[in-house]
py3Dmol code that shows the C-alpha trace and the ligand (Angstrom):
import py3Dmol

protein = """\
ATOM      1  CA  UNK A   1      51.774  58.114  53.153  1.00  0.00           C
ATOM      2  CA  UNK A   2      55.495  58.884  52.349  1.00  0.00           C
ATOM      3  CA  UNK A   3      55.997  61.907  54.507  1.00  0.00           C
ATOM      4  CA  UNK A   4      58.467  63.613  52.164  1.00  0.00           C
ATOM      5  CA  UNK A   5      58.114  63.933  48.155  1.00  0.00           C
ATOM      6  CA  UNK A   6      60.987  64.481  45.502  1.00  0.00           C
ATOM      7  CA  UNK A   7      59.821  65.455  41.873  1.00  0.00           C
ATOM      8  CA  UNK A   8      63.138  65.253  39.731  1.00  0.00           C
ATOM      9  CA  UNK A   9      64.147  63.382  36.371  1.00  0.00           C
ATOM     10  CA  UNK A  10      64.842  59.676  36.090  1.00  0.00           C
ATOM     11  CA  UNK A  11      68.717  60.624  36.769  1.00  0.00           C
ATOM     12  CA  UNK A  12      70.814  60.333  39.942  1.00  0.00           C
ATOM     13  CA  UNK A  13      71.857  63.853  39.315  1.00  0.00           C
ATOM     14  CA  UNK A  14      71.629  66.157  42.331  1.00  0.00           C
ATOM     15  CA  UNK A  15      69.470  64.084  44.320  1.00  0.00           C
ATOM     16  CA  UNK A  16      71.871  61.154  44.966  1.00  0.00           C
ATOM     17  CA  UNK A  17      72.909  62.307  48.367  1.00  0.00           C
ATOM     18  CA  UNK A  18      69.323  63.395  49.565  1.00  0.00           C
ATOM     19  CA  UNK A  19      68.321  59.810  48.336  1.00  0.00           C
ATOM     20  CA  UNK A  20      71.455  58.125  50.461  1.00  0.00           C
ATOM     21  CA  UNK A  21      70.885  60.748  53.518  1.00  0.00           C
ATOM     22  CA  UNK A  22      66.987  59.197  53.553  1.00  0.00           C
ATOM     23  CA  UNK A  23      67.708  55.961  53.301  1.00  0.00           C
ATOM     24  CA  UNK A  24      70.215  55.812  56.364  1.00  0.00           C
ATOM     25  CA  UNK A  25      67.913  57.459  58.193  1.00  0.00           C
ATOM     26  CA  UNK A  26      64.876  54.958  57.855  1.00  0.00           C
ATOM     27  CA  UNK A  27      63.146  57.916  56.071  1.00  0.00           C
ATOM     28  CA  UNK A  28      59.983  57.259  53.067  1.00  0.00           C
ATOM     29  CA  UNK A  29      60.279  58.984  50.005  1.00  0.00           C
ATOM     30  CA  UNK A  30      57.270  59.390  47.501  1.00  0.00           C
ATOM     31  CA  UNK A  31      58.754  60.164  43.803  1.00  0.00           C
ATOM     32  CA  UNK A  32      57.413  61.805  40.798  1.00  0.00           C
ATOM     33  CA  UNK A  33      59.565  60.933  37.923  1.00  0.00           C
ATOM     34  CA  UNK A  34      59.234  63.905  35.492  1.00  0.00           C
ATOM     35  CA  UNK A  35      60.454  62.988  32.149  1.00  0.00           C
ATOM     36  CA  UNK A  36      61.227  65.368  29.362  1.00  0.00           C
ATOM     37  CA  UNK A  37      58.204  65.309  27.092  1.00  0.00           C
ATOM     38  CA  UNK A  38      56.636  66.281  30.094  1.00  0.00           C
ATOM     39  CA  UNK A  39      59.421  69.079  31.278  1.00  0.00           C
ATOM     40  CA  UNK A  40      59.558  70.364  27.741  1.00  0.00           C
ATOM     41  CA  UNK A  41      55.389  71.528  27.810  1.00  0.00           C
ATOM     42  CA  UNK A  42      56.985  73.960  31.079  1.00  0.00           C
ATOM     43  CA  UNK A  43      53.805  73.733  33.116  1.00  0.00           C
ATOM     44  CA  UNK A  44      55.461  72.618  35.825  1.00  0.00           C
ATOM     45  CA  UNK A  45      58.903  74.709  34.505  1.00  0.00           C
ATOM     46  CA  UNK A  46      56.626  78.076  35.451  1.00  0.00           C
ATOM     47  CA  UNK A  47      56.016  77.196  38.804  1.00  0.00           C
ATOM     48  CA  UNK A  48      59.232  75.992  39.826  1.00  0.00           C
ATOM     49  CA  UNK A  49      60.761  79.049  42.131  1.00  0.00           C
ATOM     50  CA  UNK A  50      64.114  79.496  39.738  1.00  0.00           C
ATOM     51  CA  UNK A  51      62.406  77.115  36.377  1.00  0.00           C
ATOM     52  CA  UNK A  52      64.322  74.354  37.545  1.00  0.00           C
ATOM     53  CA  UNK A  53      64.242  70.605  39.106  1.00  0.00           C
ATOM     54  CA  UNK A  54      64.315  68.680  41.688  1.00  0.00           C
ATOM     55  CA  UNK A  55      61.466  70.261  43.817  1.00  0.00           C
ATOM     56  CA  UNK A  56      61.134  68.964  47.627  1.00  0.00           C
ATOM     57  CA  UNK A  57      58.117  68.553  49.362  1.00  0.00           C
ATOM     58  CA  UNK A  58      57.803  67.758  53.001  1.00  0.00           C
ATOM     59  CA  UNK A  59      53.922  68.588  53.936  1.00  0.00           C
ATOM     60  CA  UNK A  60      52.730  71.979  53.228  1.00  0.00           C
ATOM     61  CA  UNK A  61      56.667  73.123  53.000  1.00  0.00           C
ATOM     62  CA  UNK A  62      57.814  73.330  48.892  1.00  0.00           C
ATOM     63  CA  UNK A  63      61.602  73.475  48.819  1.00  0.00           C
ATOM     64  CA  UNK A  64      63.868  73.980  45.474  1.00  0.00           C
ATOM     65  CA  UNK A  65      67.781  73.870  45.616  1.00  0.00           C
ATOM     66  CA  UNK A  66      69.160  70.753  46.088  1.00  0.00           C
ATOM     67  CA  UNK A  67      71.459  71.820  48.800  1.00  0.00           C
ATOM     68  CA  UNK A  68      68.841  73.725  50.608  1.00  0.00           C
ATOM     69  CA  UNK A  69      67.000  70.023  51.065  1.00  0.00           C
ATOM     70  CA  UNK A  70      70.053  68.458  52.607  1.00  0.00           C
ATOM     71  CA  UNK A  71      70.316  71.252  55.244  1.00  0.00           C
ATOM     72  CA  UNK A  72      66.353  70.789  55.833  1.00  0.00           C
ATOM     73  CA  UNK A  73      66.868  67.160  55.973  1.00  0.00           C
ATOM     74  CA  UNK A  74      70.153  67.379  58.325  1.00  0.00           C
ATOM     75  CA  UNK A  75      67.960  69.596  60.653  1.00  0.00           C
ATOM     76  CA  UNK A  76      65.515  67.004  60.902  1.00  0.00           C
ATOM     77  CA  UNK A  77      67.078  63.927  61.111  1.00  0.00           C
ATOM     78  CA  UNK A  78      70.178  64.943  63.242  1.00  0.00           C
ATOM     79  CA  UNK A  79      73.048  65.660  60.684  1.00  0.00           C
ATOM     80  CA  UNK A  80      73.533  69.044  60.714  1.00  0.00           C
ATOM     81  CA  UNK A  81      76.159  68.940  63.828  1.00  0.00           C
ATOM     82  CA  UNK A  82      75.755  69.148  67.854  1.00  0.00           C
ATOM     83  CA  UNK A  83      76.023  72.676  67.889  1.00  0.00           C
ATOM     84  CA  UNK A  84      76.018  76.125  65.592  1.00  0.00           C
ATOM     85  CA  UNK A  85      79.768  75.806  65.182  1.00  0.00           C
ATOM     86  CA  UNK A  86      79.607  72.263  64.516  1.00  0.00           C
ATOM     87  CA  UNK A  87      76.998  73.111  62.004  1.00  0.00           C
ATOM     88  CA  UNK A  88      78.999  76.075  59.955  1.00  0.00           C
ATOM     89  CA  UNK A  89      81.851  74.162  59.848  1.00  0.00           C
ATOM     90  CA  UNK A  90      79.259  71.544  58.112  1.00  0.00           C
ATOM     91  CA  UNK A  91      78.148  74.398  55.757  1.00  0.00           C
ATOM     92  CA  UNK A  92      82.179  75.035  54.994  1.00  0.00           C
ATOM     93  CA  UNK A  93      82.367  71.607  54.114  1.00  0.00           C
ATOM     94  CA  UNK A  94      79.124  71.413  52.067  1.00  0.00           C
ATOM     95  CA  UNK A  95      80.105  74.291  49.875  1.00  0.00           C
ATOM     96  CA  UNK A  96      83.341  72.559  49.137  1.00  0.00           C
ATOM     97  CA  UNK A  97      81.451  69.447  48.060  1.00  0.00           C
ATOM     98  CA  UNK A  98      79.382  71.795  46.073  1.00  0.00           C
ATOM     99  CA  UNK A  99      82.581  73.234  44.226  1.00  0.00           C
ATOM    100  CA  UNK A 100      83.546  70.198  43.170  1.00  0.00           C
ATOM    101  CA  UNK A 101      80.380  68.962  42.215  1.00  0.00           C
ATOM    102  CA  UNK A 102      79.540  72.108  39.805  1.00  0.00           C
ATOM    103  CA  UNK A 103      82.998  71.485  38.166  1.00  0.00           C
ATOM    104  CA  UNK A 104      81.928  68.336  37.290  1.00  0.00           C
ATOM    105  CA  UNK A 105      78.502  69.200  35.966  1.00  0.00           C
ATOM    106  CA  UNK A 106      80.384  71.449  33.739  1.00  0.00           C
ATOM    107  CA  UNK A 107      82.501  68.679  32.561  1.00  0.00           C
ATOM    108  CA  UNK A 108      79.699  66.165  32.184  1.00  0.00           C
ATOM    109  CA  UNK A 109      77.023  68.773  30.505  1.00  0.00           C
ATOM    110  CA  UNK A 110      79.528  70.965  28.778  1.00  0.00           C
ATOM    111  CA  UNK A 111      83.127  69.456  27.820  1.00  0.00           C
ATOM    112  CA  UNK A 112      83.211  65.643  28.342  1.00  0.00           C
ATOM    113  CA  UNK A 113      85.219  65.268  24.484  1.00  0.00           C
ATOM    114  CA  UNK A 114      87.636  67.753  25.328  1.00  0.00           C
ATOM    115  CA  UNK A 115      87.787  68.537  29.053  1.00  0.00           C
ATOM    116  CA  UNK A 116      88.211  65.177  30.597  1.00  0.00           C
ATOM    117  CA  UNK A 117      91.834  64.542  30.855  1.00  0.00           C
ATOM    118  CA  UNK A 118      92.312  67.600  32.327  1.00  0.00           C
ATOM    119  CA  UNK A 119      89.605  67.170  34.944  1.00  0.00           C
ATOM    120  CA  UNK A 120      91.171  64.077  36.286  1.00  0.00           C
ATOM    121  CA  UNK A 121      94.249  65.479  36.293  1.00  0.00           C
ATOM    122  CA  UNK A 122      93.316  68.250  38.305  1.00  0.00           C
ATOM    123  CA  UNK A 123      90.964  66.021  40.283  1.00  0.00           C
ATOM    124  CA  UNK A 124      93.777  65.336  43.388  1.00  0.00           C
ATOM    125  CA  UNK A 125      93.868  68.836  43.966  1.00  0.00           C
ATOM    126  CA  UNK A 126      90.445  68.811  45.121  1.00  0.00           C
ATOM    127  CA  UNK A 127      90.033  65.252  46.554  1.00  0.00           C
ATOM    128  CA  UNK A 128      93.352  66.217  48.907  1.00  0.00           C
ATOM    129  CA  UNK A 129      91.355  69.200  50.090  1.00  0.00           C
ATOM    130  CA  UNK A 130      88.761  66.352  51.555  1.00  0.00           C
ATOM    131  CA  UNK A 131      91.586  63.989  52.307  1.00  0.00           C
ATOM    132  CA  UNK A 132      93.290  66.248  54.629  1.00  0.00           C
ATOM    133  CA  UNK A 133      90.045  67.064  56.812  1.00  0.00           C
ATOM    134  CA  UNK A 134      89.386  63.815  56.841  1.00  0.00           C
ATOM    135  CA  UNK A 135      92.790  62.271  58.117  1.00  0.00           C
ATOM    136  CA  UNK A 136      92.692  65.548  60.499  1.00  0.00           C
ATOM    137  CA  UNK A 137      89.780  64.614  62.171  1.00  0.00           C
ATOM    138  CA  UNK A 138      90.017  60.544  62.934  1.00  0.00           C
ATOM    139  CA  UNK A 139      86.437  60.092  63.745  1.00  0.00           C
ATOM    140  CA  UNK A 140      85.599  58.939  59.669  1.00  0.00           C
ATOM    141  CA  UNK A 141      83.173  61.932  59.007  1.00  0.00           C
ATOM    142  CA  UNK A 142      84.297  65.656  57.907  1.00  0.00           C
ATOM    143  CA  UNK A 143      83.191  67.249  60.791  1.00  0.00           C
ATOM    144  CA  UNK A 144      82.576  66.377  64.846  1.00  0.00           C
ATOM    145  CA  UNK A 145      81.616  62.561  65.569  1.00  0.00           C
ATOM    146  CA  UNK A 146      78.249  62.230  63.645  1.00  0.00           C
ATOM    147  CA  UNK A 147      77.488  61.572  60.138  1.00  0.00           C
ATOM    148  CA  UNK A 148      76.238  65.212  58.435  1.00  0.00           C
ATOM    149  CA  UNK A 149      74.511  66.139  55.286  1.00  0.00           C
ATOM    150  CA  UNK A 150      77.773  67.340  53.992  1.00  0.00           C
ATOM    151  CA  UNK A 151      79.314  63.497  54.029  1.00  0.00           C
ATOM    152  CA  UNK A 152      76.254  62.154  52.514  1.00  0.00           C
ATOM    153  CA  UNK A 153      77.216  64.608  49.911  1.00  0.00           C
ATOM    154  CA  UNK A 154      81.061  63.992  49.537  1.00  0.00           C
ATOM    155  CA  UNK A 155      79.530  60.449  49.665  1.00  0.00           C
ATOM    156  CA  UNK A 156      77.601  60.536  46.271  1.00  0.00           C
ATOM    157  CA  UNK A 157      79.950  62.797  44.829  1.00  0.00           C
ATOM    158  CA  UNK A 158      83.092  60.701  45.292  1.00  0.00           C
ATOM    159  CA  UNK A 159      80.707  57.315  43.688  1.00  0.00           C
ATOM    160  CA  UNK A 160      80.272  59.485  40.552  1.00  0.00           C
ATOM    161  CA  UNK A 161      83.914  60.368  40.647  1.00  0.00           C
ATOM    162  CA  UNK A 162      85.355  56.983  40.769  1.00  0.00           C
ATOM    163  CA  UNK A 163      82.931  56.256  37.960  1.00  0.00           C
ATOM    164  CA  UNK A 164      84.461  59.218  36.197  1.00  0.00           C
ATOM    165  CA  UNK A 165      88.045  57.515  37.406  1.00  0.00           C
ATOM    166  CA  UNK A 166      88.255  54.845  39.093  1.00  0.00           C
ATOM    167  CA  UNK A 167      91.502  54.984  40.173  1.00  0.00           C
ATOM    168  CA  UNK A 168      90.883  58.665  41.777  1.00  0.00           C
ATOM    169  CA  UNK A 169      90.911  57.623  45.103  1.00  0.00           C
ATOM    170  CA  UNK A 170      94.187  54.981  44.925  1.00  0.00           C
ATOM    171  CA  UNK A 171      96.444  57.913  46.762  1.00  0.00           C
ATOM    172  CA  UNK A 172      93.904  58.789  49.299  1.00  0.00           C
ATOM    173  CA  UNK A 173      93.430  56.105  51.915  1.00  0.00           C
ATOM    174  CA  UNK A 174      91.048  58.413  54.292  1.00  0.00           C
ATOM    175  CA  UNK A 175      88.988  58.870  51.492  1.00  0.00           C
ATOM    176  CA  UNK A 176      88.429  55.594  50.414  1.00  0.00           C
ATOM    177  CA  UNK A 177      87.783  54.209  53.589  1.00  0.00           C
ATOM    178  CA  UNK A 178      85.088  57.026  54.034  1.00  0.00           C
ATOM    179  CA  UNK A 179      83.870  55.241  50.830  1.00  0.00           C
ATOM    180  CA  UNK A 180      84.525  51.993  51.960  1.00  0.00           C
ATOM    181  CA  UNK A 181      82.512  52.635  55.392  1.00  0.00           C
ATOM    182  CA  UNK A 182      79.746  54.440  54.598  1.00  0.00           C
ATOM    183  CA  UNK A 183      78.802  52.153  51.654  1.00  0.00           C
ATOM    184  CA  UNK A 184      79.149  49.228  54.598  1.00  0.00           C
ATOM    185  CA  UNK A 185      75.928  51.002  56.824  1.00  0.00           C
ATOM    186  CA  UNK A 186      73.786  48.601  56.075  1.00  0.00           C
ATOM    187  CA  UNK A 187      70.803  51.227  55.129  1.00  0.00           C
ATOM    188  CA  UNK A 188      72.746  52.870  52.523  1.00  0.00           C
ATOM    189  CA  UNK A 189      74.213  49.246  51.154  1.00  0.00           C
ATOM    190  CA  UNK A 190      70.413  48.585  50.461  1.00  0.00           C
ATOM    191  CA  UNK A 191      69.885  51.619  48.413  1.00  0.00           C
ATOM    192  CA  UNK A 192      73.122  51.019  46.506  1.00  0.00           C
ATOM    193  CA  UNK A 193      71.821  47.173  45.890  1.00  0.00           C
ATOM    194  CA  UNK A 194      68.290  48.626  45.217  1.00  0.00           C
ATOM    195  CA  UNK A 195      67.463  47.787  41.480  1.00  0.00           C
ATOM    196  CA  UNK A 196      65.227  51.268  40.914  1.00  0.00           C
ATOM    197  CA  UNK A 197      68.533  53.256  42.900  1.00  0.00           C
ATOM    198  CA  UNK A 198      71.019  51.336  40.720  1.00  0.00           C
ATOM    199  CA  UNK A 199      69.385  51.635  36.991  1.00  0.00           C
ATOM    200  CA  UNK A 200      69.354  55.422  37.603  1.00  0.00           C
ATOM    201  CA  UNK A 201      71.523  57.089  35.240  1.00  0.00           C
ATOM    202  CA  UNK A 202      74.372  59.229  36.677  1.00  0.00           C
ATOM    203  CA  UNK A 203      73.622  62.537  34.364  1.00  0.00           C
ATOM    204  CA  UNK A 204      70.700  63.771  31.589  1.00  0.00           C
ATOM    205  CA  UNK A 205      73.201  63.067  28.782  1.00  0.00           C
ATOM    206  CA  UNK A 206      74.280  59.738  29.294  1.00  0.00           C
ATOM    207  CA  UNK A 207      77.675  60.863  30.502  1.00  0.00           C
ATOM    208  CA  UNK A 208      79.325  59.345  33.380  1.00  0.00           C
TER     209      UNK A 208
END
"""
ligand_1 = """\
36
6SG
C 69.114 70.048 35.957
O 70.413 72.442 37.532
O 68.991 66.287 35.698
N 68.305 71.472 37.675
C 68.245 70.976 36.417
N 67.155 71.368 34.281
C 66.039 71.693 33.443
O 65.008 73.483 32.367
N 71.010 74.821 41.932
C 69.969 73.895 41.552
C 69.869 72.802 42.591
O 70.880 72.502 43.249
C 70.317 73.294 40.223
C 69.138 72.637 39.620
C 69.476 71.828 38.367
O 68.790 72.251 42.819
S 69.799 68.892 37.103
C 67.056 71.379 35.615
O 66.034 71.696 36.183
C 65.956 73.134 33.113
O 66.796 73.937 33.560
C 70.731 67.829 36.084
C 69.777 67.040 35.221
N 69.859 67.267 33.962
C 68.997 66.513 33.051
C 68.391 67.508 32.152
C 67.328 68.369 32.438
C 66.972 69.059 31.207
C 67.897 68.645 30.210
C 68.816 67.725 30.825
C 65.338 65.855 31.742
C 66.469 65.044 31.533
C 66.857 65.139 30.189
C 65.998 66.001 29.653
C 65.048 66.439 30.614
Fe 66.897 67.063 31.011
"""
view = py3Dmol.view(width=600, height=400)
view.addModel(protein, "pdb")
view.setStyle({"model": 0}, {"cartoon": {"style": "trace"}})
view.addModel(ligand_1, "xyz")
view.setStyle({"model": 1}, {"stick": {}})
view.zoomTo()
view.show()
């Protein structure tokens, strides 16, 4: 039996990087696909700690908050850091990748039609934030000389950026070789080849 369980929508959504993180790390993952029928009754809506999706099981432990997962995960599987400074600075970075990714959610959910342009056009802003720690640090991850929950993150953030734009990352060479070399570990290059991984839509809407 899969030791972990995910119960989420048929959508890449905010389980991308938990997916990618489990993957490289030679972990099982049980899913229950919930679809929206079955969402809209709200049995399952009423038990879920703050109504919402994806819920996290890992034995007797129920986790909600898709962040909260990666830190679990990154506990267990060694990518939270080497030490407790190694691991705020991973919590700085996470919360920067979580910035970025609730400004897109707002774009995708709430002004695709009109906000888009802008986005992009703000998008360097952000993805130089990144860049900079990145070319600051040499080793190809954001922080120390391991892979953390926080790149997995960046990671499946930056895919459904360059989806978004694919030309986002064209002025940001440390970025896309972060791209570049953690699609290349040969784990996560399975998951992105995987059939079930790739027909999963980006967002609810159809947005992308
Ligand atoms: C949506 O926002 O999929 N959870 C979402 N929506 C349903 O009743 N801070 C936490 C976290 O990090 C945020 C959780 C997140 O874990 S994720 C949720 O539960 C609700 O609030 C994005 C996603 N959206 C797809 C969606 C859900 C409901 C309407 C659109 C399923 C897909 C389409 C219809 C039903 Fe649909």
């Amino acid at each position: 039996m899969a030791p972990y369980t995910l119960t989420y929508f048929a959508v890449k959504g905010r389980c991308g990087a938990l997916k990618i993180m489990l993957a490289d790390k030679d972990q099982q993952l049980k899913e229950n696909l919930v679809t929206f029928e079955e969402w809209m009754k709200g049995d399952l809506k009423s038990t879920c700690v703050f109504g919402q999706l994806p819920k996290f099981e890992d034995g007797d432990l129920v986790l909600f908050q898709s962040n909260a997962m990666l830190r679990h995960l990154g506990r267990k599987h060694a990518a939270y850091g080497k030490n407790d400074c190694e691991a705020s600075l991973i919590d700085v970075m996470n919360d920067g990748v979580e910035d970025l990714r609730l400004k897109y959610i707002k774009l995708i959910y709430q002004e695709y039609e009109t906000g888009k342009e802008a986005f992009i056009k703000d998008l360097s802003n952000h993805l130089k934030c990144f860049e900079n720690v990145l070319a600051k640090n040499k080793t190809g991850f954001l922080v120390g000389d391991q892979i953390s929950f926080a790149d997995y993150n960046l990671f499946d953030l930056l895919l459904n950026l360059k989806v978004l734009s694919p030309s986002c990352l064209d002025s940001f060479p440390s970025l896309k070789s972060f791209v570049d070399k953690i699609s290349a570990r040969p784990k996560v290059k399975a998951l992105l080849e995987c059939e079930n991984f790739k027909k999963l839509p980006i967002n609810g809407n159809g947005k992308q």
